[in-house]
Structure formats: C-alpha cells, structure tokens
C-alpha positions, -999 to 999 in steps of 0.1 A, spaced: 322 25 -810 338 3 -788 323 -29 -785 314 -48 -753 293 -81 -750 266 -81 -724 270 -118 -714 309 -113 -707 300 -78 -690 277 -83 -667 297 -119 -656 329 -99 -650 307 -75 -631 287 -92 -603 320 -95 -589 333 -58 -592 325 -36 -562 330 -5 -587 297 -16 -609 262 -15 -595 239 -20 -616 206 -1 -611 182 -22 -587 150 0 -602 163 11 -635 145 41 -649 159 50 -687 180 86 -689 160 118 -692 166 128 -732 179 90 -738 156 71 -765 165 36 -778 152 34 -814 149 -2 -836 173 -4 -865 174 -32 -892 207 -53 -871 186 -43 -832 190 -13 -817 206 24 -812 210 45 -783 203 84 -793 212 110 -768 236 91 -749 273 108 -743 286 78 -773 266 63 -800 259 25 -787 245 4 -810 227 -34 -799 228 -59 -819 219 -94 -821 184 -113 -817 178 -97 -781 185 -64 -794 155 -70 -824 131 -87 -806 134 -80 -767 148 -54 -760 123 -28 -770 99 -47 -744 124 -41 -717 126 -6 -723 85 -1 -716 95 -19 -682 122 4 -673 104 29 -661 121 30 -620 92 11 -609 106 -26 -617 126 -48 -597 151 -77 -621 133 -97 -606 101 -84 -618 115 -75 -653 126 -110 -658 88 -127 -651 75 -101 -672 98 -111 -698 105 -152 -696 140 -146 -691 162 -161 -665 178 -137 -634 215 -140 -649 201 -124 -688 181 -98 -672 216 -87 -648 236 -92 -682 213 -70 -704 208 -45 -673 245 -39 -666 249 -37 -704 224 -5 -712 239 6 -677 274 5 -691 258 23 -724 245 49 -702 209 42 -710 196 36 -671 201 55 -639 188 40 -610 152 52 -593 160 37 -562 185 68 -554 162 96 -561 160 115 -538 131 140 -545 149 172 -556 136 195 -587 149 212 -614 141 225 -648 138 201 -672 172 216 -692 192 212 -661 178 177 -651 178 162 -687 212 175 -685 226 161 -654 213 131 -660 226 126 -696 263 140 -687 266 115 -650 270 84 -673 310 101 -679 314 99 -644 291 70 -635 294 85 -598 262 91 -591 236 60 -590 207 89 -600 206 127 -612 190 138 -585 225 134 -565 240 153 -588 219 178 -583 219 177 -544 255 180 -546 257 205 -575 236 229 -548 255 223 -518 284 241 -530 288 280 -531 303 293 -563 317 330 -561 329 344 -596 352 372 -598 361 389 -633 336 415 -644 316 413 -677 329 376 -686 321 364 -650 285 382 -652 285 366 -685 288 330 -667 266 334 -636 233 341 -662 241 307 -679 241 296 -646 214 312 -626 193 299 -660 194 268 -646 187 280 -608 226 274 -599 230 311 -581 262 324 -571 278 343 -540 306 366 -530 338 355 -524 340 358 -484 307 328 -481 330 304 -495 340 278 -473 377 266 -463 382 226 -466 349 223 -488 342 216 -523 331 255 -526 346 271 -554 358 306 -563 360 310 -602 382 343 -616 382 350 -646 410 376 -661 428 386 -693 466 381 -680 480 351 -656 499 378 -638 467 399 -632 473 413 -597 434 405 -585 443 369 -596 471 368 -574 458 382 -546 429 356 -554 453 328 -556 472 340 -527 438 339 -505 423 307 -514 453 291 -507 465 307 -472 430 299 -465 421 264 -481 395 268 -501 399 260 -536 405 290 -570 397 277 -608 416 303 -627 404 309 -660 419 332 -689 404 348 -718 435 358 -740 421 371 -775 399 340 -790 423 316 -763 405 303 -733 424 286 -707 406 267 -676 424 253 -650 437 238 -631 416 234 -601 441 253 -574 436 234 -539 464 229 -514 455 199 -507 467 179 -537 477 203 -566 507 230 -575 503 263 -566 484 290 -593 521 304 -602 537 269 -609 505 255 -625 500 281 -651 538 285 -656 533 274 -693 544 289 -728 531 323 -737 496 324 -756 498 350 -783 468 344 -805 465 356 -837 434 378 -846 405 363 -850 369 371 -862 351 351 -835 335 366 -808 350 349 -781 328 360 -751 297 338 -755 310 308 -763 338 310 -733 311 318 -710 297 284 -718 326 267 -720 333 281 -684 299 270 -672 304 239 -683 337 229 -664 321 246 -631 287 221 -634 312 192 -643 335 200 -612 310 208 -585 280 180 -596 310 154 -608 292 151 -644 307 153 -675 340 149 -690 367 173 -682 404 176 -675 396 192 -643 409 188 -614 447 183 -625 451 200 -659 447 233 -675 428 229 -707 439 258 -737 410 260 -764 413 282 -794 380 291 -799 385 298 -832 395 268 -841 390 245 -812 420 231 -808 424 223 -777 458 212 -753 456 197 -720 484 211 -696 496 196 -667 503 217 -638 538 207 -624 552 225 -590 587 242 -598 611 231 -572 618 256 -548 590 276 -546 578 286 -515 538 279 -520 536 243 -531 576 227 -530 593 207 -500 629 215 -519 651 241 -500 663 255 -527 659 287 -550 629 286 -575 637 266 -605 612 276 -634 626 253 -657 599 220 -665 615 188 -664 599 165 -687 599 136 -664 574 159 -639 559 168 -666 549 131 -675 540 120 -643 514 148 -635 499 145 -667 488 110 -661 483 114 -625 454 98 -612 427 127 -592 420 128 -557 393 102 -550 365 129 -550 372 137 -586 381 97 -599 351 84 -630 340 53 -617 331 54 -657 368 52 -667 374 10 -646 343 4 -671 371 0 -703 382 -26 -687 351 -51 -702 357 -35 -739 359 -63 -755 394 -45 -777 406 -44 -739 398 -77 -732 414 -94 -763 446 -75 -753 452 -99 -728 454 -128 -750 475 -113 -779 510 -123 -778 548 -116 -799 549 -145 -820 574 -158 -845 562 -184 -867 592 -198 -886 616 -196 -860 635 -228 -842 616 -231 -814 638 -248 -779 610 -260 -756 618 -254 -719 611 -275 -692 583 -271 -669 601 -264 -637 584 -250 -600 608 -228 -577 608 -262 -553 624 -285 -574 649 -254 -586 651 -249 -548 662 -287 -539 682 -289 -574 703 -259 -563 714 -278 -527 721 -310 -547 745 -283 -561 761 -268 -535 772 -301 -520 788 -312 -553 800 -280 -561 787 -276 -594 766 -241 -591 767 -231 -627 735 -221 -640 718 -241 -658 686 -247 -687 662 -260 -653 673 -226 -637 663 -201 -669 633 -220 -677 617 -209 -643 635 -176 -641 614 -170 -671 583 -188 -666 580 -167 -630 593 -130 -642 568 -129 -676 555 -164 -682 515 -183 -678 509 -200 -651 489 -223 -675 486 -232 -707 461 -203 -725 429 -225 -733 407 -199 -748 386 -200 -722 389 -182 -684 416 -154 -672 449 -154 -689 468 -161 -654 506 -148 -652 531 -155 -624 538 -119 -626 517 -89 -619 511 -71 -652 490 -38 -654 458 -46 -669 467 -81 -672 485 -74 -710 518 -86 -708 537 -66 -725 572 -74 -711 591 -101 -737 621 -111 -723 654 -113 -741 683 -133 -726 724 -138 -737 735 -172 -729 771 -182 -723 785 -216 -711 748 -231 -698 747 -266 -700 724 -281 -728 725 -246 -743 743 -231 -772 756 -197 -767 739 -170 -786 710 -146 -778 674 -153 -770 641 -137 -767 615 -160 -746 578 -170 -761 558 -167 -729 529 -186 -749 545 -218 -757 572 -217 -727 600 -218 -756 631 -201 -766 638 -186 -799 671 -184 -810 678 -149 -824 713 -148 -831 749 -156 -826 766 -136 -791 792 -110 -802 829 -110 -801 834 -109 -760 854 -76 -750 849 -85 -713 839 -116 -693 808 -124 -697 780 -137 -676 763 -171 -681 731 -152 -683 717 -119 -691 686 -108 -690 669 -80 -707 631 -69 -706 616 -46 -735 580 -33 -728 558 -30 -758 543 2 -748 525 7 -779 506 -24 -769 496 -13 -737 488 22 -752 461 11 -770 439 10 -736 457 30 -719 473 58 -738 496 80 -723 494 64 -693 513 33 -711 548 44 -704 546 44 -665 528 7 -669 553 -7 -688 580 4 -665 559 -6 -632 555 -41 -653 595 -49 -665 600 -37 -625 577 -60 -610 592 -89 -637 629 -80 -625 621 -87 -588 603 -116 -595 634 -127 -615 656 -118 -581 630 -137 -560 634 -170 -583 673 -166 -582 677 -157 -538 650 -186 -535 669 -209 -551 703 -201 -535 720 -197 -567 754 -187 -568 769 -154 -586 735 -142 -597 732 -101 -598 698 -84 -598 
C-alpha cells in the first residue's frame, strides 16, 4: 500500500491542472469504507487503501453519509465544523483512493447494475472520466465488429450481457475509436492479414488476438496513426505451449472482453494500446511485448531499405516505455507523483559520512563571468576552484540549502525532481586543489576526495568531468522507464555544464 498524506496531497493539488477533485462527490458504486481499530479501510476499490489517524476514526465515517452527489465542500464542511482547506485535503484524498466519482458529470445514461458498478469501480485506473456515466457514453459510441468464429461468439455474449452489442466489420468507421477485434489460432492466419491489411489501407483500427493452446496473446492495438504495422508488432518468438488441462476458451473470452471495455470506455488497467500482452492461462504468467516496426518494411517504416526482421534492443526499449497517444494516457498514473515513497525520493541523497570533506565556495555564473575577463586581460585563464564549484553547483547542485521544508530546488532539470546524477571530476594542476579524483556532494556543496589520479599516459586536462546516473534510484518510481530518465537527466547536467563554461568565456574547455 503506498502511502500518501492527505494534507500534503491535496496542497500539491490545488495547483495541478491534471487533478479535479469532485465538486459533488458521490461514493463509487460497489465501494464501502468500513471502521477498523487504527480508522478506516476502503473495500472494493481497485488497491486496498487504508485511513488512518484521528480523522479517519472519528470523521470520516460522517463524511461518507454526506457523500452522496448531492453536497457541495462547501456544504460538507458546515455540516461538519471543518475549515474549506481539510474538507479539499480529505476530498482529493478518498479521490486519489478511488472512493468518489463526481455527480456533477452524470450525465443520465443507464445500465445494468453489473456493468455500471463495473465501470465505475475500474475508471479510478484511468482517472479519465470525472463520472461512470462518461464511460459509459463513450463505451457506446464505438462500433466493435469481432471476427474469429466460436471464440469471437464466445466474447460478444460476455458482451451483449452487459448490453455492449456488436456489428459487422464494413459499419466500422475510418479515423474513429471503432474497433475491429479478430481473433485466430496462428499470426500468419490469412483472414488476419487480409484483416490487418484492410484496417490499415483504410484507417480504422484491428486488435489482433491469438489463442495458441492455453496461450492468449492480445495486442497490440494496430492503428496507423501511431503504432507498427500487425506484421512488425507481432514479429515476436514463437509460442509453443505445452499441453495443458485448462480449458482455455472461457477464460480467454473474458480476458478478451476485458481489454475491449478497457480500450473503448478508457477504464481499467491494460497494456493496450502499445503492447501485446502473452498470458499463459494455465499459469498466468503473463509478458508484456512491445511492438517495434522492423526497418524497411513497407507498411509502417520511413527506411528505404530491405526488411530487416532482426529486433534491436535499443527499439526495443524505447517502445516499451513509450508513453500512449493522448486518448489512451491515465491521468491516474501523474497521481504517484504525491506517494509519499515518491516524494521522499527527492530528498534522499549519496552520502559519505567519514570522508574529508573540501567545502566549495558559493559562486553565481556573474561573478565566474567578471572573474574570467579579469583573466583574460592578465592572461592567466587556467581553471580554477571558483570555476568548478559553479560548474558543479549549476550541472547537479541545490539552489538552496535543503531545509526540510518546501521543494527541493535544483539548478538543473531533473526528471521527477530525484537527482540522480552524482558527479565525479579528475583534477590536475587547479590552483588551491590537489590533484586526484573527486565525486561532488550536491547536499553540502563539497568535494570528497576519492583517490589519488593515475600514472598519466597522455596529457591531461585540468578538469574532467564524469556523471553516473543512479538508475536504481530513479527506478523505484519509475521502473523501466528509469534508464531513459537518467540519460535525459546526465544530458541536461552536461549542457548546463557547457552553458556555465561558454558563459564564462573560459578558455580550452570541451563539452
């Protein structure tokens, strides 16, 4: 459970254009917050949330009897003797916890109770809609055709159980969020081709799904507009699964179901519209595939070349944490940026505690800027400590001392605001600086000697700097995603670096 305070949330919030808070909140259908000994626990919601503290205990169960889509804050906080700014924090907080949807966005549509206790459970892992009922108006303005005999028959009664009815194939629209859904036994089935081959000559957008022994594979979402072709994006290893005593038929019909509501009503967590997701369903292991387009072909690639099948790892990487098109991005997924794990990140720094610590000055890019002149005209342009110090300070350091309280403020730009560039530097023939290597403690605007420089085999420079990104810092918010942050970060430091050197017309420096 990840935790997240309500007073720090709904501060950070009122500023965010990506959070709205519910104006009339009106609790989840199938959500029930239940009193436990420490406050209070959220059953029903897509993650166990648990409340705790005195508002949680005594409170918060006689909000809940007011959040019922007919209340205003303004109203909720008379009722309750609490000021506006505790009512917005606690609102934004059972928001964030997927309690609350917001009554003010209804808009009047029906549906059985199974499908609207569903859609409104499953929009808190999008966030995108303010109220089911938009999920539902936009779950029935598409057109979903299915193609694949008994499997596809299999999926449209899950489907028309909840009053979602499907068409043929020639009513879907081109340039829509219509969908045609074919489901096959082999990625080189001739009717998916021709399939594939359609929807994309004619723009409207194929989910190709396979049902390989007890292996189901969905995705990805085929659409000309933003993803690889059907032959690049399934060109993945061979499934050859092993017998298996499960019936896969029922359960893949769900699972298909599922990823069709998530992708037309934008509810519920899936992989779609980028990767292919592999389940075993015996098992359930499950793999997430990226779909990458093979250079050459003639479908999806600008390169004028012959067709190269082979995957290369880095194009592998970068679709796999490839953000969606807009229409598909979880306004959900900014919310982990107020977990209070995420938070602490920023203010967690490399330190070494029994080191000899050699205290920088505090210098600012003018007074390098006017020190460098005074240079020029005597002709002394070395480098020197005044000159590191900021190169530093500007390509990884504070901006102010870190306090404890407020933003952790960088001179840099650092994804997420976690820092996780340290900078090591070589020094040689710097005044008021013995030679030797250094790594930089951003915290306490410091160097730390590390060790003696090595034998010189060539002529070296008077500094050298190097920049190591922590990625397994950064990966604990951002997971796989970390590597391109960390790159992006030690980039932005380096230019920052060059910017310090050009602005202070100091000779002989490379960047």
């Amino acid at each position: 459970m990840a935790e997240m305070l309500a007073a720090a949330f709904g501060s950070a919030n009122r500023n965010d254009l990506q959070i709205v808070v519910p104006a009339r909140p009106l609790v989840r259908r199938g959500i029930r917050v239940r009193p436990v000994s420490e406050g209070a626990v959220v059953d029903g919601a897509l993650v166990t949330r648990k409340f705790r503290g005195d508002f949680a205990k005594n409170q918060l169960p006689l909000m809940m009897d007011l959040l019922d889509g007919a209340h205003s804050h303004e109203e909720i906080a008379t009722a309750l003797g609490l000021t506006q700014k505790q009512t917005y924090s606690a609102l934004a907080l059972l928001w964030t916890s997927g309690v609350i949807e917001d009554a003010e966005y209804d808009t009047g549509a029906t549906a059985p109770d199974t499908l609207s206790n569903y859609l409104s459970r499953m929009a808190d892992a999008t966030a995108n809609e303010a109220h089911w009922t938009r999920s539902l108006d936009r779950l029935q303005s598409v057109r979903i055709a299915l193609q694949g005999g008994a499997a596809a028959d299999d999926v449209a009664r899950i489907l028309a159980a909840d009053g979602i009815e499907v068409c043929p194939p020639d009513q879907v629209r081109a340039q829509s969020s219509d969908l045609v859904v074919h489901v096959c036994t082999d990625s080189e089935d001739p009717q998916l081709l021709m399939a594939a081959d359609a929807a994309w000559e004619s723009s409207t957008r194929l989910l190709p799904v396979l049902l390989q022994g007890a292996v189901l594979s969905v995705g990805p979402l085929v659409d000309r507009n933003f993803s690889a072709c059907l032959r690049c994006a399934i060109n993945h290893d061979a499934v050859n699964p092993a017998a298996s005593s499960v019936e896969p038929s029922v359960i893949a019909a769900g699972v298909i179901a599922r990823e069709v509501m998530a992708i037309s009503a934008g509810i519920g967590s899936s992989a779609l519209p980028l990767d292919r997701t592999r389940i075993d369903l015996a098992t359930f292991q499950t793999r997430f595939l990226p779909a990458v387009t093979r250079p050459g072909c003639h479908w999806c690639s600008v390169a004028d070349q012959e067709v190269d099948g082979s995957r290369y790892r880095a194009a592998q990487y970068e679709a796999a944490v490839a953000a969606p098109p807009r229409e598909f991005l979880a306004v959900k997924g900014h919310q982990a940026h107020y977990q209070q794990k995420n938070i602490d990140l920023q203010t967690q720094f490399k330190i070494w505690p029994d080191a000899e610590r050699i205290p920088l000055p505090e210098i600012s890019p003018g007074d390098l800027q006017a020190e460098a002149r005074r240079g020029a005209t005597t002709g002394d342009c070395a480098i020197d400590v005044d000159a590191l110090a900021c190169l530093l300070q500007g390509a990884v350091g504070l901006q102010e001392p870190l306090t404890g309280q407020g933003k952790t403020r960088r001179w840099t730009a650092m994804g997420g605001n976690i820092g996780a560039v340290t900078a090591y530097t070589s020094v040689h023939a710097v005044a008021n600086l013995d030679d030797g290597w250094y790594v930089y403690d951003s915290l306490t605007h410091a160097l730390i000697r590390t060790g003696d420089l090595g034998p010189a085999g060539h002529e070296q420079p008077s500094v050298a700097l190097y920049l190591i990104g922590d990625v397994d810092k950064v990966a604990r918010k951002y997971g796989a995603f970390a590597l391109r942050v960390v790159l992006q970060d030690a980039a932005c430091a380096l230019v920052t670096a060059g910017h310090v050197l050009s602005a202070s017309a100091w000779a002989g420096h490379r960047s």
